[in-house]
N, C-alpha and C positions, 0 to 999 in steps of 0.2 A: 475309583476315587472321586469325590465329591467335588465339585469346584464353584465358589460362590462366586458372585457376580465380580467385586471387588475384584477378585483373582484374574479372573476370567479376563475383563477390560485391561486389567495391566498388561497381564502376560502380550494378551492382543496388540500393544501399543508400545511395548519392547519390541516385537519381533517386527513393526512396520517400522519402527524408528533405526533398526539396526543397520551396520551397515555391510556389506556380502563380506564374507572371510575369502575369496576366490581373487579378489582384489589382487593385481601383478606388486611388486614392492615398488617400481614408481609408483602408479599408481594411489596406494597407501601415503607416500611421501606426500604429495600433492594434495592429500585431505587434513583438514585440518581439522585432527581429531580431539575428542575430551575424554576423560574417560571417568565420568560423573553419571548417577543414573542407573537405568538398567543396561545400557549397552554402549558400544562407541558409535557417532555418528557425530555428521560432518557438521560444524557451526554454522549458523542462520544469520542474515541480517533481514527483519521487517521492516517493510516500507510504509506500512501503514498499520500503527498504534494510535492511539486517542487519550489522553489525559484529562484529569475530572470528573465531574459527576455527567453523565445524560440527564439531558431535560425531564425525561418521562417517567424512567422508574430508575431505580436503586441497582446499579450493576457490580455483580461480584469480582474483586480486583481492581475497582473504582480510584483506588489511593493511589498515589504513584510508586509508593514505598513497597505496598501488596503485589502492584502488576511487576514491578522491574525481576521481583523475584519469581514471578511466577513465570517469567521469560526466560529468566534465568536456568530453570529446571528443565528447561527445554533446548537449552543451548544457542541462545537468544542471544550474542555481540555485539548488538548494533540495532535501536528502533527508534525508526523514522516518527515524531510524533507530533502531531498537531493537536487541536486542542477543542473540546466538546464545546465549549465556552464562544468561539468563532462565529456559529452558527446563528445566535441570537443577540451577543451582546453590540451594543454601539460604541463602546470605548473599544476598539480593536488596539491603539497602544497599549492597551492595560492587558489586554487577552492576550498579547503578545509577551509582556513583559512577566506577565503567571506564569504562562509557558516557560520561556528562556529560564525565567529560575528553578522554574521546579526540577526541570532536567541540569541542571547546575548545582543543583544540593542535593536532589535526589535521585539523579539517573545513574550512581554510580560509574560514571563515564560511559554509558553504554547508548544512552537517548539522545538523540539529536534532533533538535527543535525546528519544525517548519509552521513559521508565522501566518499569519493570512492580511490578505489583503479585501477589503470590501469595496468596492466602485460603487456602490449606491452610497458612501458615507462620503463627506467630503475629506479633501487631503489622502489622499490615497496614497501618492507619490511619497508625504515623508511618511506613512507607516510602512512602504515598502524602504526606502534608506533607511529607517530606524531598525528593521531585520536584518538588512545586509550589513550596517556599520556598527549602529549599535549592539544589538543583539546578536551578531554575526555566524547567522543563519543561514547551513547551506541550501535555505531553499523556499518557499511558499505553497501554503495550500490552499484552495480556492472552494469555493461550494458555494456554484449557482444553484440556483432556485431554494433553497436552504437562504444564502442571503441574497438581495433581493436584487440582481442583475442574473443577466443572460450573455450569452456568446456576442450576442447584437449589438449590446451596447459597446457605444461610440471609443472608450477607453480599454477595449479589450484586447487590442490587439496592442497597442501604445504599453500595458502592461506589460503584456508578452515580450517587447521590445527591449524593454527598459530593465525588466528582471534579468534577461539572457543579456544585455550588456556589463549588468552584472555578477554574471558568470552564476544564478543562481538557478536551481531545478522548480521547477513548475508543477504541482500535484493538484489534479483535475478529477475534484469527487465528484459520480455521475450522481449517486445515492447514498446516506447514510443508514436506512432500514428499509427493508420492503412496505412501497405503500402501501398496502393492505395493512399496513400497523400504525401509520400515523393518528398521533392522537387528534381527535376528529376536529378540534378548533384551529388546531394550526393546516393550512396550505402552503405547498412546496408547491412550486410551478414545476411544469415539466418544461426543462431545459431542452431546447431542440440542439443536437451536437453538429447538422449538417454541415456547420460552417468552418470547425475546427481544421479540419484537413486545410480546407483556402489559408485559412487564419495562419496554418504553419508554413505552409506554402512560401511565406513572407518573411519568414523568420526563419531558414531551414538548420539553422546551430541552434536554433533553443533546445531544450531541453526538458522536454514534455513526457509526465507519466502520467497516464489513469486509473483511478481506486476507485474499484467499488464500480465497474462503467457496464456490464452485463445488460441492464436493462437500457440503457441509453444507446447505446453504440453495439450495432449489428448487422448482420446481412451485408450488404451494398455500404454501408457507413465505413463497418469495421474495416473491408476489403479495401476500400480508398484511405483511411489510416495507415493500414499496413503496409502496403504499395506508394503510397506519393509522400509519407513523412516518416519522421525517425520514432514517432510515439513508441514507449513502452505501458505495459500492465500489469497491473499486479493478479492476483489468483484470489481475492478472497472470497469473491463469489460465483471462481467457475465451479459449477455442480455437477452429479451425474457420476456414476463410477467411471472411474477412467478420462473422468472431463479435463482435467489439463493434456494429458497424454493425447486424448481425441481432437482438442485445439490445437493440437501443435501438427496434428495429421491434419487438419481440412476437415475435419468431419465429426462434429458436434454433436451429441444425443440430443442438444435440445435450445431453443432462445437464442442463438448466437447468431443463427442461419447464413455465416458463415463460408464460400465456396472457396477459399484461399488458407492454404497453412497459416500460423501465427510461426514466426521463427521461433526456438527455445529462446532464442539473445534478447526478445520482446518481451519475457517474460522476470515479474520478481517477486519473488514471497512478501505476501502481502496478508496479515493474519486479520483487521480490523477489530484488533482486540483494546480494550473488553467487550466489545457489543457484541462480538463471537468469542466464539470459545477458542484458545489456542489449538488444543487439538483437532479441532474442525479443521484447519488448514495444512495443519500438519499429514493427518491423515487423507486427504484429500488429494495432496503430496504425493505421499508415500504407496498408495494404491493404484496410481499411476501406471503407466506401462512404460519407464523410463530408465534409460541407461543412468549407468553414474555418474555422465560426464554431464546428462543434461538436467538431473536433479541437482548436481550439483552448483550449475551454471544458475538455477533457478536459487535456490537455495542462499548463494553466497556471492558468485562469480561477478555474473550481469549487473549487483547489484553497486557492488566494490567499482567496477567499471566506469556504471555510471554517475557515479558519488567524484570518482577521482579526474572524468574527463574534462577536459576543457572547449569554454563553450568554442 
């Protein structure tokens, strides 16, 4: 029998998404199943979504109304989403306030809004009160070198400080596309992270995740993250077959260099979509060499955890 490609991908991407029939009956209870799709399998929450247009080119799912439902088919409950607009503009109250609304008309309850804050703009402080009270945000995304501070600068820790008294979570984008693809008039500095561990050191209730952090934070970096603070990460750009499954062993195929486990509990689905493709992380997931309880923990658990903890 013949089988075209169309077939072929699906079929492929049912049987990664499914989830084992061997499951004990707790077991099953504990997952929380749908049963929409080609198969059952356990709900997702993303930690890192992006709304609006990218600067550069034209991305498919761009809309917010196109992405919610493209999450949706995927079992998608819950995405963390910041906002493309962050990156360059100088009204950060207004890039906050798109945000806040669009996931309020149109996230069908499912998106949850993290504002940013810029320390190169003046007033930093009421754009971050205007997150927590007004827009009541459980959290902020930051993107050094994209805008235009670093770990160094004088208010970063003060940030740190004042966000987690505010009981809100902290998202620390190392990169938004691989250099190799920036378009060639704009310069992103390369943000040095050695400082980050000290920086939490001081802070040790904050509430710090990294997206997107693979090329910034590694070797000797990562190991001191993972060991002196509570950081978590997301996965959107672990690579490599088996590469979450091999980070959570110690033992990386590649860039991470790595000599220390990552815990599963460290880890959160993190799709960076639209500039990936959903199923890029999914499958990346899925190929994994991972029990139930720690796709699962990846998948929904860790994420729920750390959404609900107190600082």
């Amino acid at each position: 029998m013949k089988v075209n490609r169309r077939t072929f991908f699906g079929n492929t991407l049912a049987a990664a998404l499914s989830v084992p029939t061997v499951l004990s009956t707790d077991a099953q209870s504990q997952l929380s199943v749908r049963r929409e799709g080609y198969q059952d399998y356990p709900d997702i929450i993303d930690t890192n979504i992006n709304l609006f247009e990218w600067p550069f080119r034209r991305l498919k799912f761009a809309g917010t109304n196109a992405l919610v439902e493209k999450l949706q088919r995927h079992h998608i409950i819950q995405a963390w989403a910041g906002s493309f607009e962050a990156l360059f503009h100088k009204d950060i109250n207004g890039v906050n306030y798109r945000l806040a609304e669009a996931c309020r008309v149109d996230g069908k309850g499912m998106l949850l809004p993290f504002g940013t804050v810029n320390l190169a703009w003046p007033d930093w402080e009421e754009d971050l009160r205007r997150c927590h009270e007004d827009y009541r945000m459980p959290g902020i995304r930051l993107y050094p070198g994209y805008q235009p501070f670093d770990l160094h600068h004088e208010a970063f820790l003060p940030l740190v400080q004042q966000a987690t008294e505010r009981g809100l979570i902290i998202q620390i984008v190392g990169d938004m596309e691989d250099v190799r693809t920036h378009h060639p008039t704009v310069h992103v500095s390369d943000v040095d992270f050695d400082l980050l561990a000290d920086i939490l050191k001081k802070v040790p209730v904050a509430r710090v995740q990294l997206l997107y952090w693979n090329h910034k934070v590694e070797g000797k970096k990562l190991d001191k993250l993972i060991t002196e603070t509570n950081v978590l990460l997301d996965i959107s750009r672990v690579e490599s077959t088996g590469g979450v499954g091999r980070l959570i062993e110690g033992k990386p195929w590649q860039g991470f260099g790595s000599a220390k486990a990552v815990p599963v509990e460290r880890l959160l689905f993190g799709s960076h979509a639209p500039y990936f493709p959903m199923e890029s992380s999914l499958l990346k997931l899925f190929e994994s060499p991972l029990s139930i309880k720690q796709t699962k923990a990846i998948m929904i658990d860790n994420a729920d955890r750390f959404l609900k903890a107190l600082p």
